[in-house]
DSSP file (Angstrom, degrees, kcal/mol; ACC not computed):
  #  RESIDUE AA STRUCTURE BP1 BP2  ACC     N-H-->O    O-->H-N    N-H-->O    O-->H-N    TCO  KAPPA ALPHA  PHI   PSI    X-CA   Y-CA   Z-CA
    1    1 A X              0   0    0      0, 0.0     2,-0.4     0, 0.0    42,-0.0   0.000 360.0 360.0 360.0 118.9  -13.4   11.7  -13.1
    2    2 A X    >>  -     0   0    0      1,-0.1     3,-3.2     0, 0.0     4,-0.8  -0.878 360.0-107.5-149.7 145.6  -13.1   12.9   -9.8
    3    3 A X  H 3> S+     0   0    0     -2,-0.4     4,-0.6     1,-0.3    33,-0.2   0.312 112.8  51.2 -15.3 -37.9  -13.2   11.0   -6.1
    4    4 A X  H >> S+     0   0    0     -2,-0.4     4,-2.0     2,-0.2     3,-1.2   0.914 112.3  38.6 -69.4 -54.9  -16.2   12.1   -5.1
    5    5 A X  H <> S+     0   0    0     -3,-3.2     4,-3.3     1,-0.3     5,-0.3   0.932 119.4  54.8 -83.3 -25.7  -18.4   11.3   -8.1
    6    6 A X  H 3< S+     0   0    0     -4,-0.8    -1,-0.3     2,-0.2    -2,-0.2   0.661 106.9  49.1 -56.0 -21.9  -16.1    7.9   -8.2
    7    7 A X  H <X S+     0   0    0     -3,-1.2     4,-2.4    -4,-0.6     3,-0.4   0.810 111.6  51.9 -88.2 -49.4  -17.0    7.1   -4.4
    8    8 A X  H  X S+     0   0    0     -4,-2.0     4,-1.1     1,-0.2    -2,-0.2   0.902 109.8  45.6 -65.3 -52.9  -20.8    7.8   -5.4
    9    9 A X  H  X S+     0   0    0     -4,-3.3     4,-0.6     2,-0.2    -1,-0.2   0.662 112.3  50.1 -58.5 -24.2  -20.6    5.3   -8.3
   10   10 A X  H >> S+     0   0    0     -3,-0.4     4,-1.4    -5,-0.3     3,-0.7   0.947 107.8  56.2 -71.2 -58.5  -18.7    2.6   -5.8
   11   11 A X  H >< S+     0   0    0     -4,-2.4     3,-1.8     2,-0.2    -2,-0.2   0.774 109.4  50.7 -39.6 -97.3  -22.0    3.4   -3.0
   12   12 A X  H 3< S+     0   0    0     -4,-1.1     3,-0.4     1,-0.4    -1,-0.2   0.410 113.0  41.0 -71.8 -28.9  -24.4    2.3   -6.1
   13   13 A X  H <X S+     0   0    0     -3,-0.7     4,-0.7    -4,-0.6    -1,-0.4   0.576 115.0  55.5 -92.8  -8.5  -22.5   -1.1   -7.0
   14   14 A X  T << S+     0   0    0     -3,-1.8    -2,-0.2    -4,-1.4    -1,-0.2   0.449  88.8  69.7 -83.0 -25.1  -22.3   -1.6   -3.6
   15   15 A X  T  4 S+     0   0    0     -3,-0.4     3,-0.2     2,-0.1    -1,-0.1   0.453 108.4  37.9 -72.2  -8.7  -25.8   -1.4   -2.9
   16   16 A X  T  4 S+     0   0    0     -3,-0.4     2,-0.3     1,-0.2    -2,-0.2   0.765 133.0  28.3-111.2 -44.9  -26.5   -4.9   -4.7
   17   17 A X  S  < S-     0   0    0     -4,-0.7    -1,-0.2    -5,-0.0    -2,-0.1  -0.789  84.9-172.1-144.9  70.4  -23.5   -6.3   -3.4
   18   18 A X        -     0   0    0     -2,-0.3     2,-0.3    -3,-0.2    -3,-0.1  -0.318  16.6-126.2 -73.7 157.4  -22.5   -4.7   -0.2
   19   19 A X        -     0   0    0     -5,-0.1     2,-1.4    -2,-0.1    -1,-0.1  -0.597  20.2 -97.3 -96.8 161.1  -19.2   -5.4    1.5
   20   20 A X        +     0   0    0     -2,-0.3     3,-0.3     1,-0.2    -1,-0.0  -0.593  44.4 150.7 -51.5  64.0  -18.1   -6.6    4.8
   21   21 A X    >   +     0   0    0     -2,-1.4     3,-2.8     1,-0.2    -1,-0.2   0.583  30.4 126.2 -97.6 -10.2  -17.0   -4.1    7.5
   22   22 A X  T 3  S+     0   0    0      1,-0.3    -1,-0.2     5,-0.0    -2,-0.0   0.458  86.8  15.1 -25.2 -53.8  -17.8   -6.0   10.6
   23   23 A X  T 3  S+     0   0    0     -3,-0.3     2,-0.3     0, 0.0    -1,-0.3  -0.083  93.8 125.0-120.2  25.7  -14.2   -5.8   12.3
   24   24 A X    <   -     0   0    0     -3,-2.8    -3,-0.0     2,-0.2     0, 0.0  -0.761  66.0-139.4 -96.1 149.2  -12.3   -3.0   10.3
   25   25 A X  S    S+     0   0    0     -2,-0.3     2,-0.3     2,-0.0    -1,-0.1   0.580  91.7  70.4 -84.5  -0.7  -10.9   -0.3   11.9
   26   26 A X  S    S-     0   0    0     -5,-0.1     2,-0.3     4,-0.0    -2,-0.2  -0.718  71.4-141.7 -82.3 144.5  -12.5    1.7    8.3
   27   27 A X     >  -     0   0    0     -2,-0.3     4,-1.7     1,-0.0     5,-0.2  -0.695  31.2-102.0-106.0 167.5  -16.2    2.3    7.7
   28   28 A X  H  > S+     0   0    0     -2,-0.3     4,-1.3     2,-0.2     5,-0.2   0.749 122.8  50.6 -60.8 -34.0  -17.5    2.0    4.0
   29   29 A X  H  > S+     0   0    0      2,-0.2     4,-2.1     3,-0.2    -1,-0.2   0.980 110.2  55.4 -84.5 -61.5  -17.8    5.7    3.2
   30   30 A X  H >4 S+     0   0    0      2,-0.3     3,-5.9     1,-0.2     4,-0.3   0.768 116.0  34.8 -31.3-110.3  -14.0    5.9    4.5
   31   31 A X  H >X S+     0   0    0     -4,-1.7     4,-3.2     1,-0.4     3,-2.7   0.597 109.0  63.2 -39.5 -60.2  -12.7    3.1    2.0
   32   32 A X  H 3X S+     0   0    0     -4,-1.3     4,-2.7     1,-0.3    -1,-0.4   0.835 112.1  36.5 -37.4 -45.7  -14.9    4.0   -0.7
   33   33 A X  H <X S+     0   0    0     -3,-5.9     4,-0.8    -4,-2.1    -1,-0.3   0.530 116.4  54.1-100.4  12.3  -13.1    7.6   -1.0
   34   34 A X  H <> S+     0   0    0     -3,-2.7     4,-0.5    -4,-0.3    -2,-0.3   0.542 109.7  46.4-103.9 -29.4  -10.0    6.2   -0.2
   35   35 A X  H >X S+     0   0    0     -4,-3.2     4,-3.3    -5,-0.3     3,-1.4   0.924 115.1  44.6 -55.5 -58.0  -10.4    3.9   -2.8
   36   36 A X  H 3X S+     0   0    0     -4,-2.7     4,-2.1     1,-0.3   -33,-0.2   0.934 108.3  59.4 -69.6 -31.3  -11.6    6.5   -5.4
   37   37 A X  H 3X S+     0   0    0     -4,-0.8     4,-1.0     1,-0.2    -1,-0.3   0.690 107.1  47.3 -35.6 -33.8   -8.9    8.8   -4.2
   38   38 A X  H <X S+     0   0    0     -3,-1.4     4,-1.4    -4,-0.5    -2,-0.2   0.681 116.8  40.5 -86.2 -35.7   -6.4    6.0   -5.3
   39   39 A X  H  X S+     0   0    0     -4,-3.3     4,-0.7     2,-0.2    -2,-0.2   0.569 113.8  55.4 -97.0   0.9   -7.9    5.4   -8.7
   40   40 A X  H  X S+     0   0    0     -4,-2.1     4,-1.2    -5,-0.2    -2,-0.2   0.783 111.4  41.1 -20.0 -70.5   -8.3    9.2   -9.0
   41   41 A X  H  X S+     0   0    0     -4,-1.0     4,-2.5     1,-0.2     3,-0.3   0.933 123.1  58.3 -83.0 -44.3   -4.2    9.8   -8.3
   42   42 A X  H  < S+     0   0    0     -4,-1.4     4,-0.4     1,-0.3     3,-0.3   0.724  97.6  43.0  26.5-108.4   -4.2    6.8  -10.6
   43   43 A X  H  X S+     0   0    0     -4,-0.7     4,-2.3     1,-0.3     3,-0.3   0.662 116.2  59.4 -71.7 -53.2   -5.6    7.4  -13.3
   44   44 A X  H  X S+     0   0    0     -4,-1.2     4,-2.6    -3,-0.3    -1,-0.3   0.874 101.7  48.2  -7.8 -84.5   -3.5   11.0  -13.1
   45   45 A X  H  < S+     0   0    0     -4,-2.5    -1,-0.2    -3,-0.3    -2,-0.2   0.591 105.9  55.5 -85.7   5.1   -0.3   10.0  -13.1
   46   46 A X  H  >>S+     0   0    0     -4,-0.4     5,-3.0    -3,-0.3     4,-2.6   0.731 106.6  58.1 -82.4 -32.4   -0.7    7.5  -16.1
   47   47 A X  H  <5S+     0   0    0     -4,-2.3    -2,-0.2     1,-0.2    -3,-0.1   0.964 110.5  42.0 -68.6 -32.8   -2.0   10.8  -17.9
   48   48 A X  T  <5S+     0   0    0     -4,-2.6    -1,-0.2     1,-0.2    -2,-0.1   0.753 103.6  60.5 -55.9 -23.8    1.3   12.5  -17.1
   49   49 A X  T  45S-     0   0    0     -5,-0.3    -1,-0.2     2,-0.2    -2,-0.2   0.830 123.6-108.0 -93.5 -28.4    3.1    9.8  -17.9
   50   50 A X  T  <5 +     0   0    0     -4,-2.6     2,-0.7     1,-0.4    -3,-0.2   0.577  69.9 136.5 138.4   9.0    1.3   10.1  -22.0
   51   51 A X      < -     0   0    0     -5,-3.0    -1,-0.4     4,-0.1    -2,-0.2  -0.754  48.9-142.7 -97.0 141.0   -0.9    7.4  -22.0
   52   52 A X    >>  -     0   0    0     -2,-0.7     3,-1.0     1,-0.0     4,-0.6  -0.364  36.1 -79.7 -67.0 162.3   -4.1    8.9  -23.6
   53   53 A X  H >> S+     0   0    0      1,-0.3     4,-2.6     2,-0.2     3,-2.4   0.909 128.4  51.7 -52.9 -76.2   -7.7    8.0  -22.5
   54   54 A X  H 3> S+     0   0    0      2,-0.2     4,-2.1     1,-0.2    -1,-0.3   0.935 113.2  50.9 -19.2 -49.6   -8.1    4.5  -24.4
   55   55 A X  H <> S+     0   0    0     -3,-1.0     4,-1.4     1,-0.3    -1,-0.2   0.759 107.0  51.3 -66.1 -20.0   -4.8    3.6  -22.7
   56   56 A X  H <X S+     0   0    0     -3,-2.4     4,-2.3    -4,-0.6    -1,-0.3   0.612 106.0  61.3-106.2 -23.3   -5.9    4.6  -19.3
   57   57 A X  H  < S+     0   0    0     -4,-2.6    -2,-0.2    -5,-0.3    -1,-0.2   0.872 105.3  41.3 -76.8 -33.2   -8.8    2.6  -19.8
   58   58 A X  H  X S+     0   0    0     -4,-2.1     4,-2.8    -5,-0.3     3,-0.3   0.667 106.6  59.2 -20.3 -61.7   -7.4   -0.3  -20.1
   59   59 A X  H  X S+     0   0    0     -4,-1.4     4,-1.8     2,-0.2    -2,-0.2   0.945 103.9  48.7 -34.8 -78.7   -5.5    0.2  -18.1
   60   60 A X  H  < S+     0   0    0     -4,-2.3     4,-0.2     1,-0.2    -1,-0.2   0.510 104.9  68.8 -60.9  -0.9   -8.2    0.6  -15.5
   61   61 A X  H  > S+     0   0    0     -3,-0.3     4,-2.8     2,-0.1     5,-0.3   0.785  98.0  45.5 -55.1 -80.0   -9.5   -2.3  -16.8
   62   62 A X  H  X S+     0   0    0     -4,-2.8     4,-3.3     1,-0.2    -2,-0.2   0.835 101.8  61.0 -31.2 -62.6   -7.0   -4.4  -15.6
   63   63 A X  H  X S+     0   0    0     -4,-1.8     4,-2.0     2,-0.2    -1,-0.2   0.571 107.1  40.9 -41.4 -49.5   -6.8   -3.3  -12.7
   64   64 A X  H  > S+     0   0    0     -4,-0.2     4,-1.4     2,-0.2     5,-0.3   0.933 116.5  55.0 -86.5 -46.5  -10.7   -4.2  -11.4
   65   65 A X  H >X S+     0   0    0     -4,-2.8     3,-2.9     2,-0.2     4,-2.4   0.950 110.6  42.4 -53.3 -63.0  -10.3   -7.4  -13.3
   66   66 A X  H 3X S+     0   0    0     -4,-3.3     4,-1.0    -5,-0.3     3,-0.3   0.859 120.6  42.6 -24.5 -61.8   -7.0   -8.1  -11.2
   67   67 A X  H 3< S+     0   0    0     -4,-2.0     4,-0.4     1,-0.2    -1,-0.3   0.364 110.8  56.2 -85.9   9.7   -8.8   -7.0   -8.1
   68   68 A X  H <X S+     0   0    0     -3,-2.9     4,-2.3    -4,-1.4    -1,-0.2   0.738 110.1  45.8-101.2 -38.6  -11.9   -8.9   -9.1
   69   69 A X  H  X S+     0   0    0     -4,-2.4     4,-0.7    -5,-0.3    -2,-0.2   0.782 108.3  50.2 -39.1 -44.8   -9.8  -11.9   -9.3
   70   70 A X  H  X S+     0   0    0     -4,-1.0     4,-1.8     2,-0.2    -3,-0.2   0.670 118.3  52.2 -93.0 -32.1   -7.6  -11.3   -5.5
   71   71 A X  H  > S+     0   0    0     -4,-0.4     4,-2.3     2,-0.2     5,-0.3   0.991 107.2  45.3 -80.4 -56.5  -11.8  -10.9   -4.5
   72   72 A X  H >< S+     0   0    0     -4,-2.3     3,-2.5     1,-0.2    -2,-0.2   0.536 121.7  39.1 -46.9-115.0  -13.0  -14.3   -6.1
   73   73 A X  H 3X S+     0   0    0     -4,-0.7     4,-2.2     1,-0.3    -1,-0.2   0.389 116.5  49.8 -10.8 -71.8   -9.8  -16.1   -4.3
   74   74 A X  H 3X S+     0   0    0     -4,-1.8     4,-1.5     2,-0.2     3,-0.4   0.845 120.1  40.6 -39.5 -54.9  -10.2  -13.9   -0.9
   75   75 A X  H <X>S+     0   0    0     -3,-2.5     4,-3.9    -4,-2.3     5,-0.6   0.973 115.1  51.0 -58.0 -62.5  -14.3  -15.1   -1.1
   76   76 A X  H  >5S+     0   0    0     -5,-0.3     4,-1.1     1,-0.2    -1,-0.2   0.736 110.0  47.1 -38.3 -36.8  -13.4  -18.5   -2.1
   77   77 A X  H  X5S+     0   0    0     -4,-2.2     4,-0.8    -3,-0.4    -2,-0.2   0.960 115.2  46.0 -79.8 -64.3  -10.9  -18.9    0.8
   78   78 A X  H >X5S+     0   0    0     -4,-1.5     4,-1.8     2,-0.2     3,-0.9   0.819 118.2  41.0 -68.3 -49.6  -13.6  -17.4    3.6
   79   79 A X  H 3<>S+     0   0    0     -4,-3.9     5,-2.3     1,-0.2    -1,-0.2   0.960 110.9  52.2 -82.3 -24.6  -16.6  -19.5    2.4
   80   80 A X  H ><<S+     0   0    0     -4,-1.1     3,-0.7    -5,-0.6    -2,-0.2   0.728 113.9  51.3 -61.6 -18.6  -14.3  -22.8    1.8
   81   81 A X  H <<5S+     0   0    0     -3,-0.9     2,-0.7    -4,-0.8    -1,-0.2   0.841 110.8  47.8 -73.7 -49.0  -13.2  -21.7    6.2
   82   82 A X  T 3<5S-     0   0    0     -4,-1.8    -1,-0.2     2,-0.1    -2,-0.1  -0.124 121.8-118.8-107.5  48.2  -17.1  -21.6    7.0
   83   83 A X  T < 5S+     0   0    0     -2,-0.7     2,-0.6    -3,-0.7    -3,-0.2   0.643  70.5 127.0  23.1  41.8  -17.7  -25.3    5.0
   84   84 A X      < +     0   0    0     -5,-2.3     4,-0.4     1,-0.1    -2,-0.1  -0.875  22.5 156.8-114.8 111.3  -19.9  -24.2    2.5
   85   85 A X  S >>>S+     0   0    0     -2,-0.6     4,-2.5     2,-0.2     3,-0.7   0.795  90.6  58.2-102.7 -35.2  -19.1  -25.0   -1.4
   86   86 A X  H >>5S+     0   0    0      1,-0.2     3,-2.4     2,-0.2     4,-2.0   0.943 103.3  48.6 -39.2 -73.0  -22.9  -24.6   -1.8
   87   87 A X  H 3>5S+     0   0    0      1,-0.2     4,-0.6     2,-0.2    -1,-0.2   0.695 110.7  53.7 -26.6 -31.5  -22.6  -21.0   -0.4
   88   88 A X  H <>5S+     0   0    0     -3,-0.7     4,-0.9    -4,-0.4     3,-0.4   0.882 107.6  50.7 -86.2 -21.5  -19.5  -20.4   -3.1
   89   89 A X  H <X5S+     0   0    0     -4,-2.5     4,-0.8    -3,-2.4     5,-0.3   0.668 105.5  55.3 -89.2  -6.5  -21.6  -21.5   -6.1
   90   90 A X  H  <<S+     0   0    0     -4,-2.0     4,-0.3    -5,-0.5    -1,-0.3   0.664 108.2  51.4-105.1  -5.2  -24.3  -19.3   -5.1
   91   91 A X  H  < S+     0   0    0     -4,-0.6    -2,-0.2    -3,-0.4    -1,-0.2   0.572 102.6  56.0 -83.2   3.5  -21.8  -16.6   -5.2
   92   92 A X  H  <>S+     0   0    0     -4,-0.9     5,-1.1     2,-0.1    -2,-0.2   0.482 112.2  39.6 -90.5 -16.4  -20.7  -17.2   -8.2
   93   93 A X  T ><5S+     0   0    0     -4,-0.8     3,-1.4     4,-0.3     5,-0.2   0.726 104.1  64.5 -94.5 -39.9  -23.9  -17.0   -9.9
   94   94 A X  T 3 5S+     0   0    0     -4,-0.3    -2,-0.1    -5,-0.3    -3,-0.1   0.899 111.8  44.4 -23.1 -42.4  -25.1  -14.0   -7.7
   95   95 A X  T 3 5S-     0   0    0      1,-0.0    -1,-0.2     0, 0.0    -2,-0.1   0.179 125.8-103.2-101.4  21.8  -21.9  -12.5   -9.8
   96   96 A X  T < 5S+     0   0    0     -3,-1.4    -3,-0.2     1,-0.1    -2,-0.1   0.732  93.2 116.5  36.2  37.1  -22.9  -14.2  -13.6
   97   97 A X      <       0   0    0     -5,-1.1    -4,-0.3     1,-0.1    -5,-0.1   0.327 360.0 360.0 -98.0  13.9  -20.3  -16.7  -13.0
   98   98 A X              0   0    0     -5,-0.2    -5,-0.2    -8,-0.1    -1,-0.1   0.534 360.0 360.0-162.3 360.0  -22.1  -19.8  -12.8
């Protein structure tokens, strides 16, 4: 795994389900390798630390579920601001959640 082909695989899920940049002081190619850079050094120091491949998959597991969770809430929060519950159920099914 290494940042670059990890940025390129973020760009392809991203294409279906692009994100928001509208007022960040980051562009998408920016965060995207600053992301994979971070689950890159990751991924790294759990192999130093002993955990073998399975463990580290899991691991990274966890981890997108967590941050797929902190996104649901974050989405949930933003569409429930712009008075839409319609709008939230049709992003929950967009995502096989509904």
């Amino acid at each position: 795994m290494t940042p670059e082909h990890l940025a390129s695989l973020i760009g392809e899920i991203e294409q279906t389900d692009p994100p928001d940049f509208d007022r960040l002081a980051i562009d998408a190619e920016g965060a995207r390798r600053l992301m994979a850079a971070h689950l890159c050094e990751l991924d790294h120091r759990l192999a130093e630390a002993g955990l073998g491949s399975e463990e580290r998959l899991e691991m990274m597991a966890a981890i997108a579920a967590h941050t797929m969770v902190e996104n649901m809430l974050l989405q949930l929060a933003r569409l429930r601001r712009g008075g839409s519950e319609v709008e939230f159920r049709t992003w929950m099914k967009r995502h096989g959640m509904g």
